[in-house]
BAFI-3210 file (N, C-alpha, C; in Angstrom, 3 decimals, decimal comma, padded with zeros to 6 digits):
// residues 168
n [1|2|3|4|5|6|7|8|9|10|11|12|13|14|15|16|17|18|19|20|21|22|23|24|25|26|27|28|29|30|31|32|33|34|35|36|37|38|39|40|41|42|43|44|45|46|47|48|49|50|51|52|53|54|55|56|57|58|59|60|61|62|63|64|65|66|67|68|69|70|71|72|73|74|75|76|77|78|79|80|81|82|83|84|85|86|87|88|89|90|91|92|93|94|95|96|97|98|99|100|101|102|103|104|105|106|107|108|109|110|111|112|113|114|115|116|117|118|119|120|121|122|123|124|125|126|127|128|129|130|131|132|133|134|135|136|137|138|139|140|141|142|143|144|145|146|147|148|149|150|151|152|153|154|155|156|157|158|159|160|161|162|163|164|165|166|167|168]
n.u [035,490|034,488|036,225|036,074|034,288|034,177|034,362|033,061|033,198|030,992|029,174|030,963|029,890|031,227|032,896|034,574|034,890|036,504|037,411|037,991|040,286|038,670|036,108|033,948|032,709|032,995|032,898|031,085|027,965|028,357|029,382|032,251|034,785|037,460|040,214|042,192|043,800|046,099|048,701|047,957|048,684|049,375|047,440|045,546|047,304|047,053|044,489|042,805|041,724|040,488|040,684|037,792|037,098|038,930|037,888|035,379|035,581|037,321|035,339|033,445|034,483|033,709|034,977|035,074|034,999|036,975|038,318|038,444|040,330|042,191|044,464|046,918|048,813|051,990|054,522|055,905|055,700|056,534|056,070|053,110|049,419|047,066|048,122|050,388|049,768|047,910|050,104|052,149|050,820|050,347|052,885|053,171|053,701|051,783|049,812|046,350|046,140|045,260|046,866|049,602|053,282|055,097|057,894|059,998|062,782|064,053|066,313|065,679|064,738|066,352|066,350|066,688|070,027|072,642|075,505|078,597|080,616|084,235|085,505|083,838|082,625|080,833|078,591|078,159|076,150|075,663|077,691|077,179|075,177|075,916|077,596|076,035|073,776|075,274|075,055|075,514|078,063|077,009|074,507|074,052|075,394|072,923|071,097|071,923|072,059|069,216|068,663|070,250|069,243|066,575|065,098|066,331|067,824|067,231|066,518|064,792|062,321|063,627|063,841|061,009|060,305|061,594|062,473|064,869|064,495|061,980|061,554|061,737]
n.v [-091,507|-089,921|-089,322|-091,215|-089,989|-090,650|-092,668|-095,442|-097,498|-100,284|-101,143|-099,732|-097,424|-095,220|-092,838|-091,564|-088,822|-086,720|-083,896|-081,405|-078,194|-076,616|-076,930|-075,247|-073,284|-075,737|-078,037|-076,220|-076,765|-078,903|-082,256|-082,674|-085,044|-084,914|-082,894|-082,529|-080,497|-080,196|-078,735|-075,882|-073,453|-073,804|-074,286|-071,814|-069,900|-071,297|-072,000|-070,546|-070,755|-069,041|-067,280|-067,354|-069,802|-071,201|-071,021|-071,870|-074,419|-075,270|-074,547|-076,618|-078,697|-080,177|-077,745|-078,316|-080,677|-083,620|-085,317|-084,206|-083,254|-081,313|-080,741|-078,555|-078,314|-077,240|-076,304|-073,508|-071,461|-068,510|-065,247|-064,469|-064,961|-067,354|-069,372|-068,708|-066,647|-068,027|-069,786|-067,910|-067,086|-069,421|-069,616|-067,369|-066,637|-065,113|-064,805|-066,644|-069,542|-072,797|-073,865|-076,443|-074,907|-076,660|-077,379|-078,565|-078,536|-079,206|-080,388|-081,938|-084,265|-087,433|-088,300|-085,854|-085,313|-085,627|-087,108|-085,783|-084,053|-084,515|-082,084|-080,042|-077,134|-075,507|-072,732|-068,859|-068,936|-071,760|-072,225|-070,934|-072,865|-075,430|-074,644|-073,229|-075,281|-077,626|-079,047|-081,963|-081,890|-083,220|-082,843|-079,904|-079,855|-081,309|-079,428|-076,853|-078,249|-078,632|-075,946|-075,034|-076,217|-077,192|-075,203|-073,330|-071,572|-069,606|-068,274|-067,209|-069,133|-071,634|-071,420|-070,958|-073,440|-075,167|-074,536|-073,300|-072,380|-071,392|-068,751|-068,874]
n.w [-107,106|-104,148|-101,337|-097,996|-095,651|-093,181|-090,460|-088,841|-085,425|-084,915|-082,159|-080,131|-080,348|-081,155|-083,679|-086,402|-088,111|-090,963|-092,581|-094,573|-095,184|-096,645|-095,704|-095,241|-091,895|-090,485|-087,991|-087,045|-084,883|-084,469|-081,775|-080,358|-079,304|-079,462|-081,433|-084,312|-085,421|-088,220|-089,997|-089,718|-090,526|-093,080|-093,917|-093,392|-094,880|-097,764|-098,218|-096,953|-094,656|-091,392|-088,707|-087,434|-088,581|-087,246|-084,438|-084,402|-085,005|-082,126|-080,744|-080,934|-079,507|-075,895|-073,060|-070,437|-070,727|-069,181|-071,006|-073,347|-076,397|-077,662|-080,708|-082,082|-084,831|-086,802|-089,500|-088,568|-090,910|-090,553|-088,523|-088,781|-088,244|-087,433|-086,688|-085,441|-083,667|-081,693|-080,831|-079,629|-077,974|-076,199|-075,165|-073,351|-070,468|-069,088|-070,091|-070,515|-071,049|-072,318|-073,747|-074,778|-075,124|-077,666|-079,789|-081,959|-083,875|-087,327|-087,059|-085,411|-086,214|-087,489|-090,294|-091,983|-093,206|-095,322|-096,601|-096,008|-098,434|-098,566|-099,086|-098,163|-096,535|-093,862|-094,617|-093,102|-091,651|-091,735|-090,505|-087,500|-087,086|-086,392|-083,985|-082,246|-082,279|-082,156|-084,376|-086,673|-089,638|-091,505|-091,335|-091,369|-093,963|-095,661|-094,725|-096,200|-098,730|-099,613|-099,149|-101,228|-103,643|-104,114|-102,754|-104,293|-103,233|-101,330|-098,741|-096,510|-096,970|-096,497|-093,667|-092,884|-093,938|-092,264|-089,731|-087,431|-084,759|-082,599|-082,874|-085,714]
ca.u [034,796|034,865|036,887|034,827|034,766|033,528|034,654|032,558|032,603|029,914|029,193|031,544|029,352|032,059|033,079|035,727|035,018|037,329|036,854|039,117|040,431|037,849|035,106|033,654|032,167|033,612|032,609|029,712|026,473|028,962|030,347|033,338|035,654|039,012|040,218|043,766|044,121|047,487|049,247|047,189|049,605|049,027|045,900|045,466|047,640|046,752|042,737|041,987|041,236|040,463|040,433|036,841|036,702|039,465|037,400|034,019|036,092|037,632|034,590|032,779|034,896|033,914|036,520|034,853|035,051|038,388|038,870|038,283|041,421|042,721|045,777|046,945|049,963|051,747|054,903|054,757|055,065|056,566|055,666|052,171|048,838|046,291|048,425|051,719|049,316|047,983|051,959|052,614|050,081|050,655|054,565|053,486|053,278|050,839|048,420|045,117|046,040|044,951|047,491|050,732|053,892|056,133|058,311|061,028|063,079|064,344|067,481|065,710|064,600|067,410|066,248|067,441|071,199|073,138|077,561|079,199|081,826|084,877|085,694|082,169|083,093|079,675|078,467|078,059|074,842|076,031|078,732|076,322|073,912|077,346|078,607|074,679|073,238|076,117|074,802|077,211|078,702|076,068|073,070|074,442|075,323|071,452|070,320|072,305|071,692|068,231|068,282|070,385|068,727|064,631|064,497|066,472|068,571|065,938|067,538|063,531|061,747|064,037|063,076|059,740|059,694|062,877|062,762|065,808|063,972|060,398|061,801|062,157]
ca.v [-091,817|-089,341|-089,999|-091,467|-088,814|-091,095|-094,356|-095,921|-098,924|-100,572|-101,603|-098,733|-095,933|-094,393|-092,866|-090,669|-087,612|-086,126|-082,296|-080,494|-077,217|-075,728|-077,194|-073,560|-073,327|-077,027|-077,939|-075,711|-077,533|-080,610|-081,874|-083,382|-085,390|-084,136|-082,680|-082,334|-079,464|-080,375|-077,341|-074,594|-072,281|-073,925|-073,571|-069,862|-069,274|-071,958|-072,429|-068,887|-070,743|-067,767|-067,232|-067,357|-071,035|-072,060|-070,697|-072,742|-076,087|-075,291|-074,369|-077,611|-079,323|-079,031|-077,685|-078,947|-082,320|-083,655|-085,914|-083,679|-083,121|-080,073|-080,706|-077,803|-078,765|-076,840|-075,928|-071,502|-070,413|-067,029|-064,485|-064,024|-065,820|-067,751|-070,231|-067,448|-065,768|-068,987|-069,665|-066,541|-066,666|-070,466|-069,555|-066,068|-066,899|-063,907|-064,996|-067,841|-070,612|-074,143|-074,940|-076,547|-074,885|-077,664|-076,802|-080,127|-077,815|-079,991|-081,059|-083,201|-085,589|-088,091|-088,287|-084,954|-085,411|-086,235|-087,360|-084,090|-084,071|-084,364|-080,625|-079,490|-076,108|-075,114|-071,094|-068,574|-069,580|-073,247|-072,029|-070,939|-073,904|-075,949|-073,550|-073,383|-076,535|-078,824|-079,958|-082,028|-081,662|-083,882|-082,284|-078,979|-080,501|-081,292|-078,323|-076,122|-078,831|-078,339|-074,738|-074,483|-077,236|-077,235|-073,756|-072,040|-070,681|-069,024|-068,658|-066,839|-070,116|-072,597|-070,933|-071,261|-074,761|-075,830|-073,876|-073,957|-071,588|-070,973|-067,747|-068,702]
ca.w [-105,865|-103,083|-100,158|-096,754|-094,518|-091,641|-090,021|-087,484|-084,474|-083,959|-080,728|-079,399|-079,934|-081,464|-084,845|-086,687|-089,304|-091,549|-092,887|-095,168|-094,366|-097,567|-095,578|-094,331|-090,816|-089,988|-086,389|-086,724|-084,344|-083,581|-080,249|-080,973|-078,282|-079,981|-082,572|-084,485|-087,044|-089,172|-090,513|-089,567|-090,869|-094,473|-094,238|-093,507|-096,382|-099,358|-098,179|-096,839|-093,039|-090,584|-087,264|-087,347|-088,722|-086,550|-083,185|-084,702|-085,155|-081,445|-079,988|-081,389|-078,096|-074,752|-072,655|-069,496|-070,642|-069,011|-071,606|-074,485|-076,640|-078,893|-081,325|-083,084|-085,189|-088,293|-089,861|-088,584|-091,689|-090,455|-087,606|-088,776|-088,498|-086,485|-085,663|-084,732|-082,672|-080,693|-080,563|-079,108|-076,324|-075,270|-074,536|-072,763|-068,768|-068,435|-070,797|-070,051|-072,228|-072,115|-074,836|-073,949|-076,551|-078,275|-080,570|-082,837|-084,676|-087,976|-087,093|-084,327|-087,176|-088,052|-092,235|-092,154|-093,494|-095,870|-096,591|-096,745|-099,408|-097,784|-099,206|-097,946|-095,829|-093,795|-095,076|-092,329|-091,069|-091,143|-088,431|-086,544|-086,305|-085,776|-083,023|-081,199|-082,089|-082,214|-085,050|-087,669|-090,938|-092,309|-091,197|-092,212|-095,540|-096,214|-095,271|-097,705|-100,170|-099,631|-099,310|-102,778|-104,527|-103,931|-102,631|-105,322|-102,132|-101,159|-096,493|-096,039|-097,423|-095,433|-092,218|-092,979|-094,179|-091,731|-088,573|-086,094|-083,259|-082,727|-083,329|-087,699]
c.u [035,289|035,281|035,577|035,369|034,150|033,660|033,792|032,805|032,081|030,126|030,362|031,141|030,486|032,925|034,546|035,340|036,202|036,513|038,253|038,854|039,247|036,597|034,604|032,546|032,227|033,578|031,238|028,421|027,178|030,011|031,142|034,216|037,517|039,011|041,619|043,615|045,049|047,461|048,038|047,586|048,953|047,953|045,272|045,980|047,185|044,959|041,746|041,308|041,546|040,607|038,851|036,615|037,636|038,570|036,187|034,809|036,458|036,086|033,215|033,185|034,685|034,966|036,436|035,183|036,814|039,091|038,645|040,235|041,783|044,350|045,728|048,353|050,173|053,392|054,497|054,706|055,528|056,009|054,499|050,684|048,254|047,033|050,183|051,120|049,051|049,500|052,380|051,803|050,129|052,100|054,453|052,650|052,298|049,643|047,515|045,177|046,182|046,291|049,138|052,179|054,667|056,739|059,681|061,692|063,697|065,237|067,447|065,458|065,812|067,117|067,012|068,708|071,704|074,719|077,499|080,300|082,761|086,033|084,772|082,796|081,652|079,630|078,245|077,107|075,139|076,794|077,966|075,518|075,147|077,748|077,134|073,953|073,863|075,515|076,265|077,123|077,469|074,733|073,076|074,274|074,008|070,934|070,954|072,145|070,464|067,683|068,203|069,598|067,188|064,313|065,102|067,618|067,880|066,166|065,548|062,453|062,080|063,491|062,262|059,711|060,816|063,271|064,039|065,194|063,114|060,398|061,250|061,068]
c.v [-090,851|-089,787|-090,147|-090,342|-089,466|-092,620|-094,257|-097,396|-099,041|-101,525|-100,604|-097,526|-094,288|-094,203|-091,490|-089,982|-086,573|-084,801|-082,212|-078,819|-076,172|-076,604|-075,883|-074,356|-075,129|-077,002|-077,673|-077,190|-078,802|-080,380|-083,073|-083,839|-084,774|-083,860|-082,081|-081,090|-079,379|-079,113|-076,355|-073,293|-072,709|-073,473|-072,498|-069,432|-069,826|-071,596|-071,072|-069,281|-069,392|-067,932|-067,605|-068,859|-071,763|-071,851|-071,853|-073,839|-076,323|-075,012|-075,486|-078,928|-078,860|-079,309|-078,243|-080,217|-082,521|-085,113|-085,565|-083,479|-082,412|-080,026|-079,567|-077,569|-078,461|-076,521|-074,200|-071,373|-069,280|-066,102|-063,765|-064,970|-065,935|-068,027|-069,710|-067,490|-067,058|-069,632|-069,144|-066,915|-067,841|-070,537|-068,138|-066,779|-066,056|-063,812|-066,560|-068,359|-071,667|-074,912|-075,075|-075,790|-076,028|-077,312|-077,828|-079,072|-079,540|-080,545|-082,096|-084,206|-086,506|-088,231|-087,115|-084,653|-086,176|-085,845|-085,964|-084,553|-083,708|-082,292|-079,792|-078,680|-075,290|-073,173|-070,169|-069,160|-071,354|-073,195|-071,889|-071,955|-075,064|-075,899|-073,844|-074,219|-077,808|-079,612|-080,945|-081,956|-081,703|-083,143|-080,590|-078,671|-080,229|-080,245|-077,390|-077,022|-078,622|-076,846|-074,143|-074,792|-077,015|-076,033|-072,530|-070,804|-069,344|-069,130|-068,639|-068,295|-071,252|-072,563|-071,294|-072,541|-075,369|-075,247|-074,451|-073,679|-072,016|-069,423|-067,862|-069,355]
c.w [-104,781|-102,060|-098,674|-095,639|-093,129|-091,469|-088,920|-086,848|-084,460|-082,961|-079,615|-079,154|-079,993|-083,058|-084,904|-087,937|-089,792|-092,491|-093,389|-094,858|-095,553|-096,824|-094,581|-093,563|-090,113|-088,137|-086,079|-086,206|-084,332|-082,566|-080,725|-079,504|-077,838|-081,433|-082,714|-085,782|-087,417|-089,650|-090,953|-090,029|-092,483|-094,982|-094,210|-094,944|-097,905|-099,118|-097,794|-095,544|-092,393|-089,657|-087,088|-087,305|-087,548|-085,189|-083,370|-084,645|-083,370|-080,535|-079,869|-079,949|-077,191|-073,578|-071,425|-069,075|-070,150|-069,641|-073,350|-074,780|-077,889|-079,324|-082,227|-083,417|-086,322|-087,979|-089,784|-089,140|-091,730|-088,916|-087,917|-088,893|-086,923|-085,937|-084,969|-083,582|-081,166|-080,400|-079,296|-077,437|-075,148|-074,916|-073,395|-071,275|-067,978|-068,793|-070,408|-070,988|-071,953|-073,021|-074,403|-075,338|-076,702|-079,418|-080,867|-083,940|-085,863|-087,850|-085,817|-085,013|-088,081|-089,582|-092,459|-092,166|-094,834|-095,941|-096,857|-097,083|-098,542|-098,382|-098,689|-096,345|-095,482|-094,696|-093,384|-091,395|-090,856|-090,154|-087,734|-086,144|-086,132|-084,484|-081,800|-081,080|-082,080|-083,143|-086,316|-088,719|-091,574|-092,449|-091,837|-093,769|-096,101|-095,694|-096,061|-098,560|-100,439|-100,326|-100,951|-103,495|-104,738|-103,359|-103,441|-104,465|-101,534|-099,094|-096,437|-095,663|-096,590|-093,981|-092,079|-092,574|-093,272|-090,494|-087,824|-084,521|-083,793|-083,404|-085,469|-087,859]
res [x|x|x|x|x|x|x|x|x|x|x|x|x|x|x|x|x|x|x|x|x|x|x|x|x|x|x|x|x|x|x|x|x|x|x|x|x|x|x|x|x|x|x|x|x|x|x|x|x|x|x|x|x|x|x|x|x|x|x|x|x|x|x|x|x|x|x|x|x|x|x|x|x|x|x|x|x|x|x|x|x|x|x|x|x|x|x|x|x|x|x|x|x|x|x|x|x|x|x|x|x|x|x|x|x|x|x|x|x|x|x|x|x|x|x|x|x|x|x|x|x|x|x|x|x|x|x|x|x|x|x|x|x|x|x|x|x|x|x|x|x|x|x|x|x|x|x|x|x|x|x|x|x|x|x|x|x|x|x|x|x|x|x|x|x|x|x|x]
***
């Protein structure tokens, strides 16, 4: 059974559509109130989203309306991409952007830790996020357990999927 791509109220005159990121030209000829696009970064890279489709989904809201509302929310991914570039331009004070930046690096999420063995001696890079983020042992801990464990130790990959800056 295919999933419902549409909830509605009645008597509110108001409904909700769901689109996957392989739904090409998404938005196209609809006016939409808001709209959230979850990892926009993923989607450039697994689904082959463009700039093109993301402008049609964004341009499906109007901006006039002052209760229209544009989420655009992802894991970067890296220093390349749609959603880099819109990044880039909602942190630059010189550029015309409606969009506000926010940026939760991982070690603001309390799940993120686990006991460090009371032999457990951070690696360079753990000094450092120690030393600049005051982070502790624990949180340290899980991310080199992470890093070793499910990324194969793989620093590039963590970044990605584990940012400390906006910078990684």
């Amino acid at each position: 059974k295919p999933p419902k791509r549409r909830i509605e109220w009645p008597g509110r005159d108001s409904y909700l559509i769901s689109h996957t990121a392989k739904g090409y030209f998404v938005g196209t000829a609809d006016t939409l109130q808001a709209l959230h696009i979850s990892e926009l970064a993923k989607c450039q890279s697994e689904a082959g989203l463009d700039a093109a489709a993301v402008t049609s989904m964004i341009n499906a809201v109007p901006q006039a309306n002052p209760f229209s509302l544009v989420v655009i929310e992802s894991t970067g991914q890296g220093p390349a991409g749609e959603f880099y570039e819109r990044c880039q331009r909602s942190r630059d004070p010189d550029t015309a952007s409606d969009y506000e930046f926010c940026f939760f690096p991982w070690f603001d999420d309390p799940q993120y830790t686990l006991p460090a063995p009371s032999m457990f001696v951070p690696d360079d890079y753990g000094r450092w996020r120690v030393d600049t983020f005051n982070l502790t042992l624990n949180q340290v801990y899980w991310y080199q357990w992470i890093r070793d464990t499910e990324h194969n130790g793989d620093v590039a990959l963590m970044r990605w999927e584990y940012p400390s800056t906006p910078e990684e």
